[in-house]
C-alpha positions as CSV (number, residue, x, y, z in Angstrom):
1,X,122.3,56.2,-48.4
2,X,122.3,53.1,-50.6
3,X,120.0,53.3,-53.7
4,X,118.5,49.7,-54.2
5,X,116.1,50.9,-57.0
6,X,118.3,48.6,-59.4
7,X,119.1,45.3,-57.2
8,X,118.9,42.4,-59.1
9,X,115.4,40.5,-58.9
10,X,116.8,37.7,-56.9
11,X,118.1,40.2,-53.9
12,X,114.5,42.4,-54.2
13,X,112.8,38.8,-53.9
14,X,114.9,37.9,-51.0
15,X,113.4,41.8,-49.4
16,X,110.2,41.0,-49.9
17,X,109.8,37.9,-48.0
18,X,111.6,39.6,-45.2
19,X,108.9,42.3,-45.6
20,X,106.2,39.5,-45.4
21,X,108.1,37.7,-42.5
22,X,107.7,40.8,-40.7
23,X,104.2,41.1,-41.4
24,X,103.4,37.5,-40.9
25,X,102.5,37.4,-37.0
26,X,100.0,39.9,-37.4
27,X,98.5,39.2,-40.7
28,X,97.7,35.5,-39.7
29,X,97.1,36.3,-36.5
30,X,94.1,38.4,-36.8
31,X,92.4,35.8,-39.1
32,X,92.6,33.1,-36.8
33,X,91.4,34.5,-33.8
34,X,87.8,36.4,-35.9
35,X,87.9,32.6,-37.8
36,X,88.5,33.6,-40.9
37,X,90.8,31.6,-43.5
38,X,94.6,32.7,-42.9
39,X,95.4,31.5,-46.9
40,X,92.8,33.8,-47.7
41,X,94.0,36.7,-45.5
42,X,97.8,35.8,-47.2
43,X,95.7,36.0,-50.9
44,X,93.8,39.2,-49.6
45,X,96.7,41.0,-48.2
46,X,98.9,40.1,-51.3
47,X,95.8,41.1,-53.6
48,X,95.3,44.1,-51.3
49,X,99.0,45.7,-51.4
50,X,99.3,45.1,-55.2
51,X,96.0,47.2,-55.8
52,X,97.5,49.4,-53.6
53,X,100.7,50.0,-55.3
54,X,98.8,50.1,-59.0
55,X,96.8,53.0,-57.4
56,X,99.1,55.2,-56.0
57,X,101.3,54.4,-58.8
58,X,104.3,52.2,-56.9
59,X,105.6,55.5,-54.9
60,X,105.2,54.1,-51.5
61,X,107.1,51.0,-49.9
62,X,104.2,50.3,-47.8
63,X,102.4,46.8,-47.3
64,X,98.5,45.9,-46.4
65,X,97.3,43.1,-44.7
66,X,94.7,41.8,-41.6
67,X,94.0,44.9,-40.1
68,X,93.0,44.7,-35.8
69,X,90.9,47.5,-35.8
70,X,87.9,45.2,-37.1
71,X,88.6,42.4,-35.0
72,X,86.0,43.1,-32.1
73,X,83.6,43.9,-34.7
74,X,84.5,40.9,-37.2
75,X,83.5,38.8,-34.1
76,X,80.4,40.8,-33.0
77,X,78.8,41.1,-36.4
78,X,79.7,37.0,-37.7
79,X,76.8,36.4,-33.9
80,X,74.7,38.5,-35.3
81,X,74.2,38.4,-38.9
82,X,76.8,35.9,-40.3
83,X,79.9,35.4,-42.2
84,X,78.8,36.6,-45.7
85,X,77.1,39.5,-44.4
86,X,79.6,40.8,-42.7
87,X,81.4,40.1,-45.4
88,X,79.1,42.8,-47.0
89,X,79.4,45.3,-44.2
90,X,83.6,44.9,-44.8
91,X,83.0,45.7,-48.7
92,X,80.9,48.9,-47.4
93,X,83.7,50.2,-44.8
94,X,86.2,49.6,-47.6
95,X,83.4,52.1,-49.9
96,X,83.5,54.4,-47.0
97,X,87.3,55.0,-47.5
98,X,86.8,55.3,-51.3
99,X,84.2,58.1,-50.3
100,X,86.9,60.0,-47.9
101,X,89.3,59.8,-50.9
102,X,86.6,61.7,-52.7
103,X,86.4,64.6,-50.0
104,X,89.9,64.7,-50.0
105,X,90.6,65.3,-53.7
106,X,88.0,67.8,-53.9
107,X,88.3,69.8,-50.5
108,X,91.7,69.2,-49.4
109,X,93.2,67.5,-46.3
110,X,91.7,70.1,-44.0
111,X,88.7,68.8,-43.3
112,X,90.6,65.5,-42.3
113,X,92.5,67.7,-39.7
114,X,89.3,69.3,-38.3
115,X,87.3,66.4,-37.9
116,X,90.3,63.8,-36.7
117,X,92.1,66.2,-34.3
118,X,94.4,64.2,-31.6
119,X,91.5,64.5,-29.0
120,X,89.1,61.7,-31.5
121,X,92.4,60.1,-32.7
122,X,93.8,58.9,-29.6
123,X,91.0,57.6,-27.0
124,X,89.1,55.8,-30.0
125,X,92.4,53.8,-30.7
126,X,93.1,52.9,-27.2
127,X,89.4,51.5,-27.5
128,X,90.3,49.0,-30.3
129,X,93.3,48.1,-27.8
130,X,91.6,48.1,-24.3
131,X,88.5,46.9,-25.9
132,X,90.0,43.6,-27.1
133,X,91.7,43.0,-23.8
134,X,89.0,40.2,-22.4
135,X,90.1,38.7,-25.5
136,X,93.8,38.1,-24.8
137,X,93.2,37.1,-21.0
138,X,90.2,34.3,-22.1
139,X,92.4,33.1,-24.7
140,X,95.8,33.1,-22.5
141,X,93.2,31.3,-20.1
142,X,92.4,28.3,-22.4
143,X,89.0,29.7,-23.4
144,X,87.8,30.8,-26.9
145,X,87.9,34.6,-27.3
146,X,84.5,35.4,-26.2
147,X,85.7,33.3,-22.6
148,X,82.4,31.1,-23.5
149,X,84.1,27.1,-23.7
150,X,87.5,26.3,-21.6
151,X,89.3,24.7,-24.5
152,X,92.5,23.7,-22.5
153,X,93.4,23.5,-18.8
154,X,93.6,26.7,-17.3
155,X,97.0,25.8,-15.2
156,X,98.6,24.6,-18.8
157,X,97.7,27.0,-21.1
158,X,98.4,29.8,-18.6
159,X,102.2,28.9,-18.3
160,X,102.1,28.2,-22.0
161,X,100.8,31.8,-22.5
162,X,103.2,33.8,-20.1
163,X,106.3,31.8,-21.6
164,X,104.9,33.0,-25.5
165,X,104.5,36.3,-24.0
166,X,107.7,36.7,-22.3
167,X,110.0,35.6,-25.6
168,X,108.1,37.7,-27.4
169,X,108.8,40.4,-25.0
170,X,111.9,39.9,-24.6
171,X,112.9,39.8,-28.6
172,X,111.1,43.1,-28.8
173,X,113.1,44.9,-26.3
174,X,116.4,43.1,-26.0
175,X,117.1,41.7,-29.5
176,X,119.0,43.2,-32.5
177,X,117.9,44.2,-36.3
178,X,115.7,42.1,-38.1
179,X,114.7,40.2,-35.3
180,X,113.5,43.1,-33.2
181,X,110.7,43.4,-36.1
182,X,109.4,39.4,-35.5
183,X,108.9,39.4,-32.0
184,X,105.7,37.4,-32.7
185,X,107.3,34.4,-34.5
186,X,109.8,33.9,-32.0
187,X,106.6,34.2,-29.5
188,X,104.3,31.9,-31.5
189,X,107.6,28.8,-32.3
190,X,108.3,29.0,-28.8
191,X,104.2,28.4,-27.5
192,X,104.3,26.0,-30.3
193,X,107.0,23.7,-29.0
194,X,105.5,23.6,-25.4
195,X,102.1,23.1,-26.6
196,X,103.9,20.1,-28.6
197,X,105.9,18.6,-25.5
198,X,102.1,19.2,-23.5
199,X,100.5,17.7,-25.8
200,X,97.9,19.8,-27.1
201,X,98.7,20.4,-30.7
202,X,96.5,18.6,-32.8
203,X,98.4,17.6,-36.6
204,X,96.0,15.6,-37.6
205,X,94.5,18.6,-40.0
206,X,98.0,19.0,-41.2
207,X,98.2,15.7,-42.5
208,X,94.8,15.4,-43.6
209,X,95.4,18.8,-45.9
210,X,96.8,18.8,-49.2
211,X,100.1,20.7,-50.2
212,X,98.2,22.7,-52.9
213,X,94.5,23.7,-52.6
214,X,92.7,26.6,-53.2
215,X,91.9,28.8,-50.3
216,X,87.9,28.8,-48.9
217,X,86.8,32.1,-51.0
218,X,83.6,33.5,-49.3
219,X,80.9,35.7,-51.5
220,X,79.5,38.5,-49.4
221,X,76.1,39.0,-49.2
222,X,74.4,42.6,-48.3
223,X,71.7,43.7,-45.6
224,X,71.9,47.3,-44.3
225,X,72.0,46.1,-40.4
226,X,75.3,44.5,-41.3
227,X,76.5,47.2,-43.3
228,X,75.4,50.6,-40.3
229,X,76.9,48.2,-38.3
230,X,80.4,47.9,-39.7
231,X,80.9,51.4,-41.7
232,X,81.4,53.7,-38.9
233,X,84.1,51.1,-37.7
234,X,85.8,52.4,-40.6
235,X,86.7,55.5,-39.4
236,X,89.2,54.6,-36.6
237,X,91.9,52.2,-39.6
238,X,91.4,55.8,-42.0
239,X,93.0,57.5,-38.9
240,X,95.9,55.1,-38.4
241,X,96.5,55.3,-42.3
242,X,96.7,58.6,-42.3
243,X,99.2,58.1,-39.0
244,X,101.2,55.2,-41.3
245,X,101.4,57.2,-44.5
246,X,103.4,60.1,-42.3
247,X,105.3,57.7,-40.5
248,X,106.7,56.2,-43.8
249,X,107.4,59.3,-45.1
250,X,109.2,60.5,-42.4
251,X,111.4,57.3,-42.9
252,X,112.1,57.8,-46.5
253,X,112.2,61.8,-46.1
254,X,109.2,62.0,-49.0
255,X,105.7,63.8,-48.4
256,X,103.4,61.0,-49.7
257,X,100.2,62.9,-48.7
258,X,101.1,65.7,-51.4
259,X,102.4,63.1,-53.7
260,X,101.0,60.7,-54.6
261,X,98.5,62.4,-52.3
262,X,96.1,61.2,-49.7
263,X,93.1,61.0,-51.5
264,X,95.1,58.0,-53.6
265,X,96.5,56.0,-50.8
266,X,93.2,56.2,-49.0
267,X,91.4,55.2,-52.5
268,X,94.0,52.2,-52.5
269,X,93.4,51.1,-49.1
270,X,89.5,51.5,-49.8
271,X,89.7,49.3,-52.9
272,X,92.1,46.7,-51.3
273,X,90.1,46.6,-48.2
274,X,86.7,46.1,-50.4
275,X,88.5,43.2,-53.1
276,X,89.4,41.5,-49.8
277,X,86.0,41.5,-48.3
278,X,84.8,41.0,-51.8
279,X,86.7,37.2,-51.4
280,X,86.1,36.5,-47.4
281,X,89.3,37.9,-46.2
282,X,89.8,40.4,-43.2
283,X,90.1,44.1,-44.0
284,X,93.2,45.3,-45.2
285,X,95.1,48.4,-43.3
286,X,98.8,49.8,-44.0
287,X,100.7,48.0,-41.6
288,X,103.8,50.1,-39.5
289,X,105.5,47.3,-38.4
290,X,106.8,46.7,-42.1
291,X,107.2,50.7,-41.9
292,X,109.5,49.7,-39.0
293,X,111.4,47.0,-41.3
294,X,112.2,49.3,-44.1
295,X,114.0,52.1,-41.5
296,X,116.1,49.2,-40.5
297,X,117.1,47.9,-43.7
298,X,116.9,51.4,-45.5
299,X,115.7,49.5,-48.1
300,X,113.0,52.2,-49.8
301,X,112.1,50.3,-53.3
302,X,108.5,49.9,-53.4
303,X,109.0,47.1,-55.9
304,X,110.3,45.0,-52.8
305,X,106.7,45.4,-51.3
306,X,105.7,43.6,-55.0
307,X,107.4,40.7,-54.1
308,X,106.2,40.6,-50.7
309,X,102.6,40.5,-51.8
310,X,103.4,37.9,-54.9
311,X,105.2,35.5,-52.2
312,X,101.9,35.9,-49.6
313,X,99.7,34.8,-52.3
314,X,101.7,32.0,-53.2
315,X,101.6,30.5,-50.1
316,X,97.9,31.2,-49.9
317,X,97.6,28.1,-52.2
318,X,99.6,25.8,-50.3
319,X,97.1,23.7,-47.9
320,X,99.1,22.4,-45.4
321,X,100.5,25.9,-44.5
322,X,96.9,26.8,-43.7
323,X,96.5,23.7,-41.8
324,X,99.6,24.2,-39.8
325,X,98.6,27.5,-39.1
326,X,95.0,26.5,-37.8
327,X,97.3,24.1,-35.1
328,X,98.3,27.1,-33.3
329,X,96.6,26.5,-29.8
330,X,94.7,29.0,-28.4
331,X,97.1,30.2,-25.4
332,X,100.2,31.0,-27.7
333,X,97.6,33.1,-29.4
334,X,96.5,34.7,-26.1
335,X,99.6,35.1,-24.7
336,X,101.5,37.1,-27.8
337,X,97.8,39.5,-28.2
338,X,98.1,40.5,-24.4
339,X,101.7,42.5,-25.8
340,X,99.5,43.4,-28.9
341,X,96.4,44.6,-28.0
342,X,98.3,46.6,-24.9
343,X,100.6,48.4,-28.1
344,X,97.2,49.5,-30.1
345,X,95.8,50.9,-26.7
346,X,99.5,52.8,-26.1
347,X,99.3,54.0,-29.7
348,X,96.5,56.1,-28.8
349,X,97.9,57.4,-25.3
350,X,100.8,58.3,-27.0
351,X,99.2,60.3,-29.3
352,X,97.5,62.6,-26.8
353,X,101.1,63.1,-25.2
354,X,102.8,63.8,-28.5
355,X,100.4,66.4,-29.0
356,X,100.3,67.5,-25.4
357,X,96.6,67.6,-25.3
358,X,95.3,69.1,-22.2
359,X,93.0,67.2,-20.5
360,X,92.0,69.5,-17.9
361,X,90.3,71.5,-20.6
362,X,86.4,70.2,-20.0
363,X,85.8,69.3,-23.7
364,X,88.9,67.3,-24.0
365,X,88.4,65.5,-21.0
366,X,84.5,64.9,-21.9
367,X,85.7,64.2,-25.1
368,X,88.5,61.4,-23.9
369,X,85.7,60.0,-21.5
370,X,83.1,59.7,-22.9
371,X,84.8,57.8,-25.9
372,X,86.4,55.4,-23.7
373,X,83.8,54.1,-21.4
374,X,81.3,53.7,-24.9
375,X,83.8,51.6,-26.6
376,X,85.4,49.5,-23.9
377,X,81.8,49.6,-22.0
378,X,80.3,48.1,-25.2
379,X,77.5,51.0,-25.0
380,X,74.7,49.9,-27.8
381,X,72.6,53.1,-29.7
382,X,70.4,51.9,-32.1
383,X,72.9,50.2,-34.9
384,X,76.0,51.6,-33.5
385,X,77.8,49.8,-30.5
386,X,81.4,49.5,-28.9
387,X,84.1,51.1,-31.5
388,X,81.5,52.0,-34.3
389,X,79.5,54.0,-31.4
390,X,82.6,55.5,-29.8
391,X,84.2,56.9,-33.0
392,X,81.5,58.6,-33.9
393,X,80.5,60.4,-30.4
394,X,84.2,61.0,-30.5
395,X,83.7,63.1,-33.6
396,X,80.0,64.6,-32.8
397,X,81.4,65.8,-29.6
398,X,84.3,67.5,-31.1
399,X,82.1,68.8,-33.5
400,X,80.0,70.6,-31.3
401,X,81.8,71.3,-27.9
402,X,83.4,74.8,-28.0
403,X,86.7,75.3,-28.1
404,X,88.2,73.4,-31.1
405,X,91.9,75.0,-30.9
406,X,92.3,72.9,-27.6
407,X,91.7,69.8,-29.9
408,X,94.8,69.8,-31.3
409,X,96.9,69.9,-27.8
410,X,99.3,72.5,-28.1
411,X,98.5,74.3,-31.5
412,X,96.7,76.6,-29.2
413,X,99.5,78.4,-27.4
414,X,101.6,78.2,-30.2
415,X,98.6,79.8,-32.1
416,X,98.1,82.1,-29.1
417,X,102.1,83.1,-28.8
418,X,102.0,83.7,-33.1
């Protein structure tokens, strides 16, 4: 196995903005569908990863940026209570991590395993998938995500969405090395081009923009509605951290939750998620498809993730990217998120297989069930509604339904067979 701990800066430089290319669908992505600034998700994400590193003390190559966990509540809470209190809400989810990081220093990752067995993992991140689903179709439709205004013609933008759809399908499945990782750009230059020929690309803010301006910081501001609104949201990116701290370890053969430990990487992800929130960019989650990059290129220097985060905030100050980025028409968009949001929702299925839950045990099924017809349904208790409400019946139930073995799939025979 190569050691590239001691490349020259130029060729770590050259890693790290194939890290970010890798990471760049998504991280913009996410942004412009909740409406958010993409320069300052690229400053956020950047900002994010290199608190990130500082925390856990550069061990991990792992990068942060936009996570999609928050974007059906991003959406939900800007209607309700408005860009700089969500804002606020964001900082307090990030707080909720640093809390877990807490519990996890001082008790151990047991109480982790108990309370996020595979029978609350799994249906509550098929929610964030299935959930966002209207989403994809209105926008691969013509309409704005919440399917309110028809934007563009539905016959032009639906061709323009399946084509986007199908190259980015198409370079996930049938194309080779680093390409197979950037599905999405392929995807997006390709909607681009026949938005172009159709004529509904727009350059005027391009041209308008200036080539360097600083991105549009937002304050936060606090009120508790926005903040019991957004924190139990928090719970479903802790659960894929923990899920992309083990998959990077299993890549680079190191047990990162033992050392540097969990209770740092969650801290960092806390803190970069807060700092991010703290500016008016999205929340920040550890994101697998650069996990996926780094297997391929078996390049495990977490100095190449420095790079990657110094290059994103760069171009965060360069105001015609922005612009340009902004130009993306709405069925591109829709067309590429019907791939993603389907992936989050398969994410969680798979992880009820992996861990051949049994779902003709009663609690699991209730369990499974319940969760998913609350979070896709869009079921409202008091402050708690859609993914918030559904993570946390996911948990109560588990808590209090007998039978906790059958939680964990098939830990129970192979506890029973011990």
């Amino acid at each position: 196995m190569q050691d590239h701990t001691n490349d020259p800066i130029w060729k770590q430089a050259i890693a790290g903005s194939q890290m970010l290319l890798v990471a760049f669908g998504a991280l913009v992505l996410m942004p412009l569908i909740t409406g958010l600034d993409p320069n300052v998700a690229l400053f956020t994400a950047g900002l994010g990863t290199i608190i990130f590193h500082i925390v856990t003390g550069g061990q991990i190559p792992i990068f942060l940026a936009s996570s999609f966990a928050f974007i059906a509540p991003v959406i939900a809470s800007k209607g309700k209570f408005g860009m700089e209190e969500t804002m606020g809400g964001l900082m307090a989810a990030g707080i909720l991590y640093i809390l877990l990081s807490g519990l996890v220093r001082l008790r151990g990752t047991g109480f982790v395993r108990a309370l996020l067995p595979p029978v609350v993992i799994g249906p509550v991140i098929m929610t964030i998938g299935l959930g966002l689903a209207p989403v994809a179709v209105h926008m691969a439709s013509g309409r704005t995500g919440d399917g309110a205004t028809q934007l563009i013609p539905y016959d032009t933008a639906i061709w323009i969405a399946m084509i986007s759809l199908a190259v980015t399908i198409v370079m996930s499945v049938w194309s080779h090395g680093i390409f197979r990782l950037i599905p999405i750009m392929f995807g997006v230059i390709t909607g681009y081009v026949l938005s172009a020929f159709a004529g509904i690309v727009d350059t005027t803010p391009v041209q308008e923009a200036a080539w360097f301006a600083m991105p549009k910081f937002v304050a936060p501001e606090f009120s508790w509605g926005a903040v019991l609104f957004m924190i139990p949201v928090a719970i479903a990116p802790a659960i894929e951290h923990i899920g992309d701290v083990l998959a990077i370890g299993n890549v680079t053969r190191k047990n990162y939750l033992e050392k540097p430990g969990l209770h740092r990487t969650l801290l960092g992800d806390g803190l970069a998620t807060s700092s991010a929130a703290l500016l008016g960019g999205p929340p920040n989650t550890t994101y697998s498809e650069v996990t996926g990059a780094v297997m391929l290129t078996k390049n495990f220097n977490p100095r190449v993730m420095w790079w990657a985060a110094v290059i994103a905030i760069v171009l965060a100050f360069v105001g015609k990217f922005g612009a340009a980025l902004q130009t993306i028409p709405v069925p591109v968009m829709g067309g590429i998120l019907c791939l993603l949001f389907g992936s989050i929702a398969v994410v969680g299925l798979n992880t009820l297989i992996r861990h051949q839950v049994d779902l003709s045990q009663s609690r699991n099924l209730v369990i499974v069930g319940v969760t998913l017809v609350f979070g896709i349904g869009g079921m409202v208790l008091g402050h708690l509604e859609g993914i918030a409400l559904c993570a946390v019946a996911a948990i109560i139930l588990n808590l209090i339904l007998p039978g906790s073995r059958e939680a964990w799939g098939k830990a129970i025979y192979e506890h029973q067979t011990d």
